[in-house]
N, C-alpha and C positions, 0 to 999 in steps of 0.2 A: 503520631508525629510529636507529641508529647515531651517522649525520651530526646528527638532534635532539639526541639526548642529549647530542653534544658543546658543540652551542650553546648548549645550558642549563645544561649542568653537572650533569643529575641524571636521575636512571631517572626517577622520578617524571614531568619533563618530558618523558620521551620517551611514556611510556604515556598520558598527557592528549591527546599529540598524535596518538597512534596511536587513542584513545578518541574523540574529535571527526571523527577520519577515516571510522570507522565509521559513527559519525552521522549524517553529513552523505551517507552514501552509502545510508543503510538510510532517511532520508529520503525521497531521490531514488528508490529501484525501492519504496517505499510508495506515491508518489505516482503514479509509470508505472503500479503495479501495480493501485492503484484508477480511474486514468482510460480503462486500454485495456479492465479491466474492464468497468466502469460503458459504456462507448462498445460495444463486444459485446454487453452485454446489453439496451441499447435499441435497437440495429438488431435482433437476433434478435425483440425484442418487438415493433417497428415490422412485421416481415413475421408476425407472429402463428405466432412460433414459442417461445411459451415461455406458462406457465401466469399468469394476468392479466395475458395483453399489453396489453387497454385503459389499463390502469393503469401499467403499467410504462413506455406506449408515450410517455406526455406529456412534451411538453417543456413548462419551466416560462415562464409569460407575461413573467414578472420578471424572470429572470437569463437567459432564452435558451437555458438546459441542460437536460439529461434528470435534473432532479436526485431524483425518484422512486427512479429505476435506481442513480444514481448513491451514495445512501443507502443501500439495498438490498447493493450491494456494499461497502458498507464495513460493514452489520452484519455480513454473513458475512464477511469478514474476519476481521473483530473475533473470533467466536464460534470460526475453524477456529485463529487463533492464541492464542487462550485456553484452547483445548481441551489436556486432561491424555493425552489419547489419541493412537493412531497418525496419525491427519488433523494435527495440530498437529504430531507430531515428524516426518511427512513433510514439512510443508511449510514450518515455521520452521527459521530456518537455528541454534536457539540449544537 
């Protein structure tokens, strides 16, 4: 971050730029992270290998996706990186 900082003339510049870099990366394996989700857990529900696969197994008429499933993995998500417990600090990186 060195070369930023020189550019700009200030820490502060380099750390917005290191701060945005992070962003833009914890974006991207969010988004991997709930699609290859989401896409596992409606083939496993598709071969009736998971608990309400009738429900988990639809795809949606409107958008063409499994977005039951797709939902489903992003509350859990939501809940293991909100969690104060070991599930949350094994799996968030913060």
């Amino acid at each position: 971050m060195n070369w930023w900082m020189d550019i700009t003339h200030s820490v502060y510049g380099g750390g917005m730029f290191c701060a945005l870099i992070m962003i833009g990366l914890n974006f991207f394996i969010i988004v991997g992270t709930n699609l290859a989700g989401s896409r596992l857990a409606w083939s496993m529900a598709r071969d009736k290998g998971l608990p309400f696969s009738d429900y988990f197994a639809h795809v949606s008429t409107r958008f063409h996706i499994p977005l039951r499933t797709m939902v489903a993995i992003l509350v859990i998500d939501l809940i293991i990186g909100k969690s104060d417990g070991p599930p949350g600090v094994l799996i968030s990186d913060c």
